[in-house]
N, C-alpha and C positions, 0 to 999 in steps of 0.2 A: 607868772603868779608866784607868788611870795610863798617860800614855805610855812609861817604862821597864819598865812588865810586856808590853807588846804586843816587846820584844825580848827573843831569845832567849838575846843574848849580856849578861852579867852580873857578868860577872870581870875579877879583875884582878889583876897578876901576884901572888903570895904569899899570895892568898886560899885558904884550906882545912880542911875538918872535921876532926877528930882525927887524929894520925899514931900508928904505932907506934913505937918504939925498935927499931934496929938488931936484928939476932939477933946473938945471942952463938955462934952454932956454926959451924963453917965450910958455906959455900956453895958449889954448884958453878957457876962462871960461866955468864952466857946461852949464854956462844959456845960451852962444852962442853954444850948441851943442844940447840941450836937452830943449825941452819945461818947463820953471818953471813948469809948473801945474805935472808935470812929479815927479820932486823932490822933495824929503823928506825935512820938514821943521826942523825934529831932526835926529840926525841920528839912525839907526837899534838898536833895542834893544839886542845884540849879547853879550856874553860870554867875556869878556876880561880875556885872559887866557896867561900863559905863553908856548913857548914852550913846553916842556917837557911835560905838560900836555893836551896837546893836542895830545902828539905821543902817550902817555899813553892812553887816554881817546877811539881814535881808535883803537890802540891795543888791548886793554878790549875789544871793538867788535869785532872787528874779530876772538878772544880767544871765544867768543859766540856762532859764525857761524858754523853751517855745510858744507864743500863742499865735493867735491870728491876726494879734492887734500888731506882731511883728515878721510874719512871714507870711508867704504862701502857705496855704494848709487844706493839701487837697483830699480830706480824708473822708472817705466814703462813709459808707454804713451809718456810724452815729455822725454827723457833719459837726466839728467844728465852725458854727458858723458866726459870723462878726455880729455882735451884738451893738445899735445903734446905740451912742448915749443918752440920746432923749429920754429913751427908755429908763435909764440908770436916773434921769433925774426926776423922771414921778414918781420912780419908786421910792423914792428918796424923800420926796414930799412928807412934811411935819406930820399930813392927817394921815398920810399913806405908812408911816413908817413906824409911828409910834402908836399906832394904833392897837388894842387887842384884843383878843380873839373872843373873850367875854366879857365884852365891855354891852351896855343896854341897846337894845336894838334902835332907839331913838338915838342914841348919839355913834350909831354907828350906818346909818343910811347912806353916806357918800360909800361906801367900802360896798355893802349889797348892792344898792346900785351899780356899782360897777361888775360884780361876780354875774349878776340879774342880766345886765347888757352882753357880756361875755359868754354867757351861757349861750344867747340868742344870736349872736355870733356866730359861735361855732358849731352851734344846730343848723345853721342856714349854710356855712361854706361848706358839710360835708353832706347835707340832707337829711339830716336826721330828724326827732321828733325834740329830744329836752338832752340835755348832756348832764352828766355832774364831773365838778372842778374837783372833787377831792382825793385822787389819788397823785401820788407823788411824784412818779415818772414815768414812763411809756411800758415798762415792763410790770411797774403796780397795775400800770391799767390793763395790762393782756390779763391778769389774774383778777382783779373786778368785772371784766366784761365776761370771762367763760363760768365765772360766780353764777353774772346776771342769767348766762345763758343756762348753766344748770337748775338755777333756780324756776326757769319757764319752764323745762320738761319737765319739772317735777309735779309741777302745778298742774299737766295737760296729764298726768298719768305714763310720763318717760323717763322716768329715772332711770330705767334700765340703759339708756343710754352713754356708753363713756369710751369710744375713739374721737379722736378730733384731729382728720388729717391735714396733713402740716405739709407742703411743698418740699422735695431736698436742696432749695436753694434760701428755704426760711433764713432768718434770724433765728441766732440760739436761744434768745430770751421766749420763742413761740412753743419749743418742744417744754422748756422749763416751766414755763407757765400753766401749760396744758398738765403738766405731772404735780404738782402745787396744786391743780383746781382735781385734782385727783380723776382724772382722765390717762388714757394712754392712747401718747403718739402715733399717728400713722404716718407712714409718709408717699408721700405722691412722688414720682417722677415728674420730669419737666422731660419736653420735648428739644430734643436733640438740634431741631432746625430752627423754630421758632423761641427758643426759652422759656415759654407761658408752659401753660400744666400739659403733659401728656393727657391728652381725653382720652385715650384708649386704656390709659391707666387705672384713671379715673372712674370711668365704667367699669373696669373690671370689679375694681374696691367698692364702687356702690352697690352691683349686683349681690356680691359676696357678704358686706358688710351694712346695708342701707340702715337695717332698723336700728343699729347700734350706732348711728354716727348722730353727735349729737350737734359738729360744725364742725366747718374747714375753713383754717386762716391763711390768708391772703394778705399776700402787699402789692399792692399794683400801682405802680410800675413795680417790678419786683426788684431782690437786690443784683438781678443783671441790670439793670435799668431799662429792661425791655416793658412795654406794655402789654397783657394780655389781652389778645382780639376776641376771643374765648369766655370773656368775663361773664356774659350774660348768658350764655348757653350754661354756663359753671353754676351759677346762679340756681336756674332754671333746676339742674338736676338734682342741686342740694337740696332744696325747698320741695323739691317733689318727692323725696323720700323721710321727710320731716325734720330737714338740718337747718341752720341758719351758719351766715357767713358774715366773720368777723374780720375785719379791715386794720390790719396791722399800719398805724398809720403815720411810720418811721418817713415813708417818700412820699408824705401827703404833699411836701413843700414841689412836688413837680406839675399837678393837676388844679393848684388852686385859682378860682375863678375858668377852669378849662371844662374838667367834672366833677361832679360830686359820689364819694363812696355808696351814697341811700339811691341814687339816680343806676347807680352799676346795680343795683341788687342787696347790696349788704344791709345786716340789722344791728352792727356793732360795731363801734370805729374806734380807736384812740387816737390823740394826738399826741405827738411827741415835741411838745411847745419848743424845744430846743432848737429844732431842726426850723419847724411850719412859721413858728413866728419871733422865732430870734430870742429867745429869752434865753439867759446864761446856762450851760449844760449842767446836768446835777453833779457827774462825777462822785457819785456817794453820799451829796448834799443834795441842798429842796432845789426840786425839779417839779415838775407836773404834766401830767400825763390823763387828763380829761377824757373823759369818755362820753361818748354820745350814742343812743338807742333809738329805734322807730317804734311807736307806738305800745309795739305787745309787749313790749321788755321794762317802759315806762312805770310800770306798779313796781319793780323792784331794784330799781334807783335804791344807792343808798342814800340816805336824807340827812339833816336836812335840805333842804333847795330853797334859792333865794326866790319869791314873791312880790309881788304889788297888786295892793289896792289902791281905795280911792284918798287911805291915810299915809300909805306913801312905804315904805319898803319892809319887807319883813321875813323872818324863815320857815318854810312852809314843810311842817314834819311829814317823813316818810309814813306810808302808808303801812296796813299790815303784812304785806308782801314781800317786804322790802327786806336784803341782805342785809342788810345795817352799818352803820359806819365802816369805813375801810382804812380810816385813820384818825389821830386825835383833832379836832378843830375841824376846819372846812376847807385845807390847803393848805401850800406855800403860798399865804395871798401875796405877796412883796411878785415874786415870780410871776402870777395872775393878771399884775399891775402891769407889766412891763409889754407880758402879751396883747392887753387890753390896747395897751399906748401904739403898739406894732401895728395891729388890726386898723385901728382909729386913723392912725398915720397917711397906711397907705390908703382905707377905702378898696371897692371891692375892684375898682381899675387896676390900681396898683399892687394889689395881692397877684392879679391877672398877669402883669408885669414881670412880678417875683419870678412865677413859674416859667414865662417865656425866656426870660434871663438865663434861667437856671436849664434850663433844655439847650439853647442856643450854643451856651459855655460850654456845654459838655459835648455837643456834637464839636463843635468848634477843637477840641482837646481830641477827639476821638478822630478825625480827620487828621490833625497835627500830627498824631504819633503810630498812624497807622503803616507807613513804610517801614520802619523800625523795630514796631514791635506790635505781635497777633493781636487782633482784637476779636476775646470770644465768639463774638456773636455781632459779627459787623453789620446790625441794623443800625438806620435812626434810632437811635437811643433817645430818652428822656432827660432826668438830671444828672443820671451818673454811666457809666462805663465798665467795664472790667476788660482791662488790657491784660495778659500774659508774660511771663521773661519765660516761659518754654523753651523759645527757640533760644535764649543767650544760654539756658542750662545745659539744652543739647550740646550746644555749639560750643561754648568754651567756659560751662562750669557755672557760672554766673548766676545765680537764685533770685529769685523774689526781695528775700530778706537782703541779700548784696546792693540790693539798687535801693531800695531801704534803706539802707544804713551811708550809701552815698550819696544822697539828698541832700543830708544833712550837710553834708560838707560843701555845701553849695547855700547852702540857706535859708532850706525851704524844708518843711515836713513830710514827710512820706504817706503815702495812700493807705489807707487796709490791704492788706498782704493778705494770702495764702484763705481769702472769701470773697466770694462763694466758696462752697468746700467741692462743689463739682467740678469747679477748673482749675485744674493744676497751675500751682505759678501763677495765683490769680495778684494784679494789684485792679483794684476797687478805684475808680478816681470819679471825684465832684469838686467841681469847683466853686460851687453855686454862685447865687447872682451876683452878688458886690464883686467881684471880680473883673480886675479892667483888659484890654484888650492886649496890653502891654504885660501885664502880671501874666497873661496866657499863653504870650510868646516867648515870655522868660520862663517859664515852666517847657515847657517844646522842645527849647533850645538844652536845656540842662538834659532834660530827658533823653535827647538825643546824643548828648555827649555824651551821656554814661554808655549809654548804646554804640560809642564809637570806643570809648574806651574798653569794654567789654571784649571788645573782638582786636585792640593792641596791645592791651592791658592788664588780662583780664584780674590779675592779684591786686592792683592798684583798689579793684571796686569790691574786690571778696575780702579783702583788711579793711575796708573802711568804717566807722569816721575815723578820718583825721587828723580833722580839725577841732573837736570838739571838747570839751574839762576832761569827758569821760572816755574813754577808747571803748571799742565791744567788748560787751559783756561776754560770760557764758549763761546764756537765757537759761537753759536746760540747768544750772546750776541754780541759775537765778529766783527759776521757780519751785525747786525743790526742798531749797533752804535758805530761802528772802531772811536776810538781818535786818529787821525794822526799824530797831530799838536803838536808841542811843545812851551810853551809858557816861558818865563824868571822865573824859581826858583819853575819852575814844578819837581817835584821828581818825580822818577820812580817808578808807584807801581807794587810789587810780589804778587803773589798769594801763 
């Protein structure tokens, strides 16, 4: 690599891609549009670049980038998962895309009807009663459903109500959410043999704590990828002490078309569209994160929700109960679109399929790399796994993050590292469905060699990447004083 591609600065004065011609119409100046105090008295200090170096200059990133569209990416917890094109091209569709958000309800019936179908969808794959699309990602939705649920004890004469225990194997987004819906935390233990909840724990925090709990959130399969056999008796004790139980529904993608979250007991689900039905992850952008309720929870939906009559589609305003919007509009519908196409695609056989896939792979992965390296909790697992490098840290130093950061040097992306936070030296691995049987023997294989490298090696894999634009970082550096910012004729430094 050239030393003038390692900068970012590339311009120089009168360099630039095509221009337009003047308009020929009259204009209304900036300053009758926009407050002076608003505008710049020089203009942006920005790159004057040509064309061509500017397709160049993105292209070099993107040649940088990891996705899934170009490697293995077996990353647990939030899954990277391959996003069908099909999908990409209805969202893309004229009426789908340029569509907006307050355009008249008659000339907006194809878009409700599909949010109307969608809804109905996802109330039937999880058991629910009615869902609403309009929250923006799986963590918006953990803070709309314990809204909804605050809002029903209120309404029953329980407000006095505000623990919500949370598993110690949760997602961090479950404690956050619960402190945001202005609740505190409890947390459960998990069982030491099985991974599902400690009931003895359980019991104890109910007897102690019952009239104050107002739910406990669950992921089942949890993020061991174990199943909890325990689910209905868990059920059972919440509901007997006046809780409800909300369905964290990050690993819905392992049980669909197998069970349903309303069929286990729960009265609150989210989905996390990214994972369940392949639509692009949000990564800080539109995401969606639906949520679905049974019956009692129903009055306090936020509204609007999509309708039909016998004139044909329309939005059927929240009721007086209701939390009220949770966001501007009614969605990232373009994202809604993609799920819809996912759903439609496979049908409820091939949803059923998804799940199988995604269990099979992952025991599959789980067997493969069990002579090499601990596996937490070596049951049948579901979609994902938690393998260990314990024994390589004991043994010759070798961390989580080591075998991490050696991956890369092979091709592929590395797992969730260091979660669960109850097993040391945890890597998280999913490979989900799209994955071939060949990509799962090339992952094995590498796996296994860093494993053999570790114990001849072991600097070769605690220095690595090697191969990569970037050498390791210092993370701890990294995160204390991230340089976001880029300034005019900043160069890029390597390590």
């Amino acid at each position: 690599m050239s030393v003038e591609s390692l900068i970012f600065e590339k311009g120089a004065p009168g360099r630039r891609a095509a221009t337009m011609p003047a308009m020929d119409v009259p204009v209304e100046p900036l300053e009758d549009l926009i407050p002076g105090s608003l505008l710049r008295e020089e203009p942006a200090a920005l790159p004057e670049v040509s064309e061509i170096e500017v397709v160049r200059h993105y292209t070099h990133l993107s040649q940088r980038n990891f996705g899934v569209d170009t490697g293995f990416y077996p990353l647990g917890s939030c899954t990277m998962k391959y996003n069908p094109k099909l999908n990409e091209d209805m969202a893309a569709l004229p009426g789908f895309a340029h569509i907006h958000p307050l355009q008249p309800v008659k000339d907006a019936q194809g878009a409700i009807q599909l949010m109307y179908e969608l809804e109905r969808y996802l109330a039937e794959i999880s058991s629910m009663t009615r869902v609403t699309l309009q929250p923006s990602a799986g963590a918006h939705g953990e803070l709309t459903g314990l809204m909804l649920i605050k809002a029903y004890h209120q309404s029953k004469g329980q407000g006095h109500r505000n623990l919500v225990l949370i598993p110690d194997n949760a997602h961090g987004t479950n404690p956050a959410s619960a402190t945001l819906a202005d609740y505190k935390a409890v947390e459960v233990k998990s069982d030491d043999n099985t991974g599902g909840i400690d009931m003895e724990h359980l019991k104890t925090l109910l007897e102690s704590h019952g009239d104050q709990v107002a739910a406990i959130m669950l992921t089942n399969p949890n993020t061991l990828g174990l199943f909890d056999a325990n689910i209905a008796e868990i059920g059972r004790q919440i509901h007997a002490i006046g809780g409800q139980l909300y369905y964290d529904g990050a690993n819905a993608n392992a049980v669909l078309g197998i069970t349903r979250p309303g069929d286990m007991g729960f009265d609150v689900v989210h989905f996390n569209l990214h994972k369940t039905c392949s639509t692009p992850h949000g990564g800080g952008g539109p995401g969606a994160g639906p949520i679905g309720v049974k019956a009692h929870l129903v009055p306090f939906l936020p509204g609007p929700l999509p309708a039909k009559n016998a004139e044909g589609y329309y939005w059927e305003d929240a009721g007086p109960q209701s939390i009220g919007k949770v966001r501007a509009n009614l969605g990232n519908f373009g994202v809604l679109v993609r799920a819809y196409t996912y759903i439609r695609f496979n049908g409820p056989d091939g949803l059923r399929h998804v799940s199988e896939s995604a269990i099979l792979n992952a025991n599959y992965l789980r067997h493969g790399l069990s002579a090499d390296y601990e596996i937490a909790y070596p049951h049948m697992c579901q979609h994902e796994f938690v393998a260990t490098a314990r024994k390589q840290k004991e043994e010759h130093g070798v961390t989580a993050t080591d075998i991490a950061k050696r991956l890369l040097d092979y091709g592929m992306y590395a797992p969730t590292v260091y979660f669960p936070l109850i097993v040391p030296e945890a890597m998280m691995i999913e490979p989900t469905e799209t994955e071939t049987r060949e990509s799962l023997d090339d992952f094995i294989h590498v796996m296994k060699t860093i494993a053999e490298e570790s114990r001849t090696n072991p600097e070769l894999v605690k220095t690595a990447p090697h191969t990569t634009v970037i050498g390791r970082l210092d993370q701890a550096l990294a995160a204390r004083k991230p340089n976001l910012r880029w300034n005019p004729g900043q160069e890029v430094t390597h390590s």
